[in-house]
matplotlib code that plots the C-alpha trace (Angstrom):
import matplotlib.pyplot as plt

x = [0.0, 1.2, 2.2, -0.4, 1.1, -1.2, -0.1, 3.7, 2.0, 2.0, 5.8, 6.6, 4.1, 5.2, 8.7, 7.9, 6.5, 9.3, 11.6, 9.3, 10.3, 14.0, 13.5, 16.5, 16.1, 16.0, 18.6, 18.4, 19.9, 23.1, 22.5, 24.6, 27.5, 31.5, 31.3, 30.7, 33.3, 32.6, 31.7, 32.6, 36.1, 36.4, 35.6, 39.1, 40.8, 40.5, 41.1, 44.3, 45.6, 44.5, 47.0, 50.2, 49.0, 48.9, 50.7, 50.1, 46.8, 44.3, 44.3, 48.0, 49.2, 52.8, 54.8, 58.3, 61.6, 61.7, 58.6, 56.9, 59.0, 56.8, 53.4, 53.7, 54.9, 51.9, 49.4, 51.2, 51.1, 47.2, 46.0, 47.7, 45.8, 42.4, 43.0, 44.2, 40.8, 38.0, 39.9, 39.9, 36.3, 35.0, 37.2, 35.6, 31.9, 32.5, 33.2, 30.4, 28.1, 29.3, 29.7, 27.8, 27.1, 24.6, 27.7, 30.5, 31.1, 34.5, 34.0, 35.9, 38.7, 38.5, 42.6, 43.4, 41.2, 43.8, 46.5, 45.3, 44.1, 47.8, 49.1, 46.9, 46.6, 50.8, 50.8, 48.4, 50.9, 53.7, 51.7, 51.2, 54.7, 52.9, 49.7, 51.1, 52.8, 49.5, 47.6, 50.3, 49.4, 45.9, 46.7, 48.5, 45.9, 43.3, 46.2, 46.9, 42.9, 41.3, 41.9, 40.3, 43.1, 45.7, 48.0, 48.2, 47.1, 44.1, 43.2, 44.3, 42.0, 39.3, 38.4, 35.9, 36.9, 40.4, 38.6, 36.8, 39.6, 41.6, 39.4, 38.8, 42.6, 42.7, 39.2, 41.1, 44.3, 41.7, 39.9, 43.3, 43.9, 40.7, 39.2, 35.4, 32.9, 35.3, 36.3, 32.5, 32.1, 34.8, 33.5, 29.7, 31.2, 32.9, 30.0, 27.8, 30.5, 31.0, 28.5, 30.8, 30.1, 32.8, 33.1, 36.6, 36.6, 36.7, 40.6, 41.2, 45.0, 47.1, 46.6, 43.0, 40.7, 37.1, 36.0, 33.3, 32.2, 28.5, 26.5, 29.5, 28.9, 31.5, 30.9, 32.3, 34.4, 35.0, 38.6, 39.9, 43.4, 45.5, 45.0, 41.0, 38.8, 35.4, 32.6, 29.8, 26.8, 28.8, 27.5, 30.0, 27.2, 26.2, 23.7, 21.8, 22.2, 22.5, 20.8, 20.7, 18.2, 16.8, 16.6, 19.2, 21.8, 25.1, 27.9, 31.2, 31.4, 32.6, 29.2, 31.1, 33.0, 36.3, 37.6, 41.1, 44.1, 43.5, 39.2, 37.7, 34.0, 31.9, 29.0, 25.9, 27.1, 26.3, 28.3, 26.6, 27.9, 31.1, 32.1, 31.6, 35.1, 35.6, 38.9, 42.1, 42.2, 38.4, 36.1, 32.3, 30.4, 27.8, 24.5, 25.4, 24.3, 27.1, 26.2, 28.3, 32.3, 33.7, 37.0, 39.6, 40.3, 36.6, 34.7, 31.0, 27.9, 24.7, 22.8, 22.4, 19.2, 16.8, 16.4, 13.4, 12.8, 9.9, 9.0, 7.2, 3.8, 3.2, 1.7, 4.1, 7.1, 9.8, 11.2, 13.5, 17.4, 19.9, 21.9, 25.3, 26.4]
y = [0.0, 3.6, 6.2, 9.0, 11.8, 14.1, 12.7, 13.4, 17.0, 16.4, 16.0, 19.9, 19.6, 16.7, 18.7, 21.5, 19.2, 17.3, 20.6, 21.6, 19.1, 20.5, 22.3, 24.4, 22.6, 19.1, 16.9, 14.6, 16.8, 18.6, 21.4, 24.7, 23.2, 22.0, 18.4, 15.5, 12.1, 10.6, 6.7, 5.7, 7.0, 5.7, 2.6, 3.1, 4.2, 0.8, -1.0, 0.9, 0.3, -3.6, -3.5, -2.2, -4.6, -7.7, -6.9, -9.5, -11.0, -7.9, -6.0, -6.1, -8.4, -9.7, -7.9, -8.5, -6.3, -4.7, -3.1, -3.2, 0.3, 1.5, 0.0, 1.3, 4.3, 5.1, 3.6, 6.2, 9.0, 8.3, 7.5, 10.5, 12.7, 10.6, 10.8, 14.1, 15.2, 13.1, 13.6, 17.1, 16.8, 15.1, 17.1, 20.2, 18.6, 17.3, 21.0, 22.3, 20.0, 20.4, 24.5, 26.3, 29.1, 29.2, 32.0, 29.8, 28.6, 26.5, 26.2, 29.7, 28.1, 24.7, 25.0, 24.8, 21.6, 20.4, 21.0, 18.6, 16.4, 15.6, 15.2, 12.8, 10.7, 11.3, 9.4, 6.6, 6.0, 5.6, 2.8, 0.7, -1.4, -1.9, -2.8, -5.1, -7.1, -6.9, -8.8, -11.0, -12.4, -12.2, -14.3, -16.7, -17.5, -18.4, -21.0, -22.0, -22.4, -24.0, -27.5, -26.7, -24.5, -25.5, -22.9, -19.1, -17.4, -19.5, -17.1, -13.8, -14.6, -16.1, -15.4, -13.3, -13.0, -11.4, -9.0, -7.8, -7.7, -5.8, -2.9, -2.6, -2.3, 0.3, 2.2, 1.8, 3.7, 6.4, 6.4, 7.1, 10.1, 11.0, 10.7, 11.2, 9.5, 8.0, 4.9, 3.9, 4.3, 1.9, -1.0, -0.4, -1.1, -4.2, -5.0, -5.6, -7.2, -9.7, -9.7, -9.0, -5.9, -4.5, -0.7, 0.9, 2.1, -1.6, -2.4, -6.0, -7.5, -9.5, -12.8, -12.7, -14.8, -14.9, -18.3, -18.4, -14.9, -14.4, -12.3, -11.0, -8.1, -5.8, -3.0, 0.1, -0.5, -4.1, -4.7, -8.2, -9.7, -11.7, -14.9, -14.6, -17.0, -16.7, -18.3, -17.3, -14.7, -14.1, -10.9, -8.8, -6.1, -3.8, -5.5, -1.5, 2.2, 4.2, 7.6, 11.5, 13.3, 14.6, 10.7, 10.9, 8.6, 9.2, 8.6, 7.9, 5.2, 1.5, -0.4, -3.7, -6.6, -6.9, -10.1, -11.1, -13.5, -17.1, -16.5, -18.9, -18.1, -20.6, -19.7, -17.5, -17.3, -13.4, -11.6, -8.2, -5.5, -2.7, -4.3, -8.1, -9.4, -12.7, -14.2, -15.6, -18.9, -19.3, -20.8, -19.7, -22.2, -22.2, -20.0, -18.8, -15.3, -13.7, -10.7, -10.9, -11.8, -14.8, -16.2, -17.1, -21.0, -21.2, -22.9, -21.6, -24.3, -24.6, -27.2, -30.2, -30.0, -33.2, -33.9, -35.1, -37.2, -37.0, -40.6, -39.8, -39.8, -36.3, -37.0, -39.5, -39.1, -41.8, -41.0, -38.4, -38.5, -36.0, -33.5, -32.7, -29.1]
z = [0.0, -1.0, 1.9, 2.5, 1.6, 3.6, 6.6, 6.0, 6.1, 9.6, 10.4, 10.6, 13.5, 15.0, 14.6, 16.4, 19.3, 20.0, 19.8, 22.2, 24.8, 25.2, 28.1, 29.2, 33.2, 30.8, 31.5, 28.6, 26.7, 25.5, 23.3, 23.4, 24.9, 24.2, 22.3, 24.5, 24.3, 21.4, 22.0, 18.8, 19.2, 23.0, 20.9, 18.6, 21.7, 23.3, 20.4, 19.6, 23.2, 22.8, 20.0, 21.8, 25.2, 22.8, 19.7, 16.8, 18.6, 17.2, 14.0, 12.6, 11.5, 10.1, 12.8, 13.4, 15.1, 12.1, 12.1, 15.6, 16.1, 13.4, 13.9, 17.6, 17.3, 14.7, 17.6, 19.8, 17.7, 17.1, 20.5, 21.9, 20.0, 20.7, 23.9, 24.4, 22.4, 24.2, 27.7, 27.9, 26.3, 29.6, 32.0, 30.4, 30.7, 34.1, 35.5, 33.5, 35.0, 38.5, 38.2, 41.0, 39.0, 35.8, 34.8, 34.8, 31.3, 31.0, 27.0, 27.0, 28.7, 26.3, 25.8, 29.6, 29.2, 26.6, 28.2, 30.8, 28.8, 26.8, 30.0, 31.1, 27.4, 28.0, 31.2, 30.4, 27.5, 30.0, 31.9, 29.0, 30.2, 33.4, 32.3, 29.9, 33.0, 35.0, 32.2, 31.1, 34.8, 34.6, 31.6, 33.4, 35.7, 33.5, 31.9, 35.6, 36.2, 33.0, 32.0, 28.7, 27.9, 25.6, 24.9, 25.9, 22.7, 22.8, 26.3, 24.5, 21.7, 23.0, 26.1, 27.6, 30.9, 29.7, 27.6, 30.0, 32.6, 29.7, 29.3, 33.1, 33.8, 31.0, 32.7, 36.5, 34.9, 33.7, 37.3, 38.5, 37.0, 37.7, 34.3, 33.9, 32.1, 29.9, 32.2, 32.4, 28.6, 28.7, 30.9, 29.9, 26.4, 28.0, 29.7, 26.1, 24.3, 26.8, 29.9, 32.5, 34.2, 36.0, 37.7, 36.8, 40.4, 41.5, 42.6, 41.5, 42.6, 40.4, 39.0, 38.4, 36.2, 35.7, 34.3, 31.5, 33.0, 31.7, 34.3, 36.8, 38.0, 40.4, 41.9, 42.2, 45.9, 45.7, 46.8, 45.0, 46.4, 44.2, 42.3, 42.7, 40.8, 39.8, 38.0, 35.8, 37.4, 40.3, 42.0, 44.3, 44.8, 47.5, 50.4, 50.3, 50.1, 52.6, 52.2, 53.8, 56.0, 52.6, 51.3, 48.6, 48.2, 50.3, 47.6, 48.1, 51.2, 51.0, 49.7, 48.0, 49.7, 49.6, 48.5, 50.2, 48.2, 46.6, 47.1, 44.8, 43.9, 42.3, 39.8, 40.7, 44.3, 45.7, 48.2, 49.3, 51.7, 51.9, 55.6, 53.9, 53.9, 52.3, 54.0, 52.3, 50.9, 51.6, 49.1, 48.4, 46.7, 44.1, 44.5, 48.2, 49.3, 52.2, 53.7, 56.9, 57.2, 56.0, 57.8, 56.3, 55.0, 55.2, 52.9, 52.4, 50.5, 51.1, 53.2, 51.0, 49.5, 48.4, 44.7, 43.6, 40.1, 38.5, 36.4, 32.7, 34.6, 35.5, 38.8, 40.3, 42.2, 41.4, 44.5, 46.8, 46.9, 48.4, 46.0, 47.0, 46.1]

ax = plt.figure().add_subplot(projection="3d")
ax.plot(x, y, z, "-o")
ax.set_aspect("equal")
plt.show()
């Protein structure tokens, strides 16, 4: 059937009406202002840095010693201007958005913002060498932890846990310089590729490995010790949020557990609470929930629960037996 063209006389209206909707006091929207991060080039960004942290693995390939000089220094060369660009964008946004005074406009100071920005894109550059040691551990672990592994490269390419782990590492650098927005555009963008959801403000030790990894989520305060293991849907979340006399949320304060050194957490097992502790060497088995202190060596199931089989006719019961988690 053929469009109405009468009622496409209607769009100018319905134009008008949806323009209508962008209130000044709105804050779904950004008009009038300094350029936002681009996601699409936070996108490049991480993909350029996954290049130098694993050179050979991602888009390049054929490199040797005498051309890696090359290809890196091009990487370089590019990702310090991306950087320096969509950093200062969100430092200048951030202070806009946080200015106590509808006067204060910090787009007339955008080159102070880029100043600050190349220094920080500089320094982020001069941790690649120590990133690239933190996740050739993190790689380790997950050949140390999975049978099904049978080489290395197979957990560089392959692997969602690393991926995810990769990016966060990258975000946490960010957090430490005290980058906004662009560490959570990061790990959100983690977080759909892979289904791992981890805040960069988390602080995750060495040696680290999540194990199929579908569903994890880690919040923003979680404290992780070294050679940590966990499974599929684990939840490291907060047990509730504490609020102000006015009833809005009280930001800032330890919400997430902390995790202490060789923890291993089995799938869909959740562990709530900023004074939670989970102690060394302890193991928390599958589809637990922990809101209070675990000790260390402990080993935390729960009570074995009955089975029960049901035989092909719908209303009979073959008969009970006893499922050990």
């Amino acid at each position: 059937m053929a469009s109405d063209f009468r009622l496409k006389e209607q769009l100018p209206r319905l134009t008008d009406a949806i323009v209508r909707s962008y209130k000044a006091q709105d804050r779904i929207n950004h008009l009038g202002h300094c350029p936002l991060p681009k996601y699409e080039v936070i996108v490049q960004i991480l993909e350029d840095l996954k290049d130098l942290l694993y050179p050979g693995f991602r888009r390049r390939e054929g490199l040797h010693a005498g051309n890696i000089t090359y290809h890196v220094g091009n990487l370089v060369d590019a990702l310090h201007d991306r950087l320096t660009t969509q950093i200062a964008r969100a430092l200048l946004h951030s202070d806009r958005v946080d200015a106590k005074s509808p006067n204060v406009n910090p787009c007339e100071n955008a080159i102070d913002y880029e100043a600050k920005g190349q220094a920080i894109a500089i320094a982020l550059l001069e941790r690649i060498p120590q990133l690239r040691a933190a996740l050739e551990k993190d790689v380790e672990a997950a050949y140390e932890g999975d049978p099904s592994v049978s080489n290395r490269d197979e957990i560089i390419f392959c692997f969602p846990g690393l991926e995810a782990v990769t990016i966060y590492r990258i975000a946490h650098e960010l957090v430490h310089f005290a980058v906004p927005f662009i560490p959570r555009m990061m790990t959100e963008w983690a977080h759909k590729q892979t289904g791992i959801d981890i805040h960069p403000g988390a602080t995750i030790g060495d040696f680290f490995f999540i194990d199929h990894g579908t569903g994890v989520v880690i919040g923003e305060t979680c404290n992780i010790g070294d050679h940590v293991k966990i499974y599929q849907g684990v939840t490291l979340g907060a047990l509730s949020f504490a609020t102000d006399a006015d009833g809005q949320l009280i930001r800032g304060t330890k919400r997430h557990p902390t995790i202490e050194d060789r923890v291993v957490i089995y799938a869909n097992a959740t562990i709530l609470g900023g004074r939670t502790t989970v102690g060394h060497d302890s193991v928390i088995g599958s589809s637990v929930w922990v809101t209070s202190s675990v000790t260390p060596h402990s080993t935390v199931v729960l009570e074995k629960p009955k089975l029960r089989i049901r035989s092909g006719q719908p209303d009979e019961w073959m008969h009970d037996s006893n499922y050990q988690i």
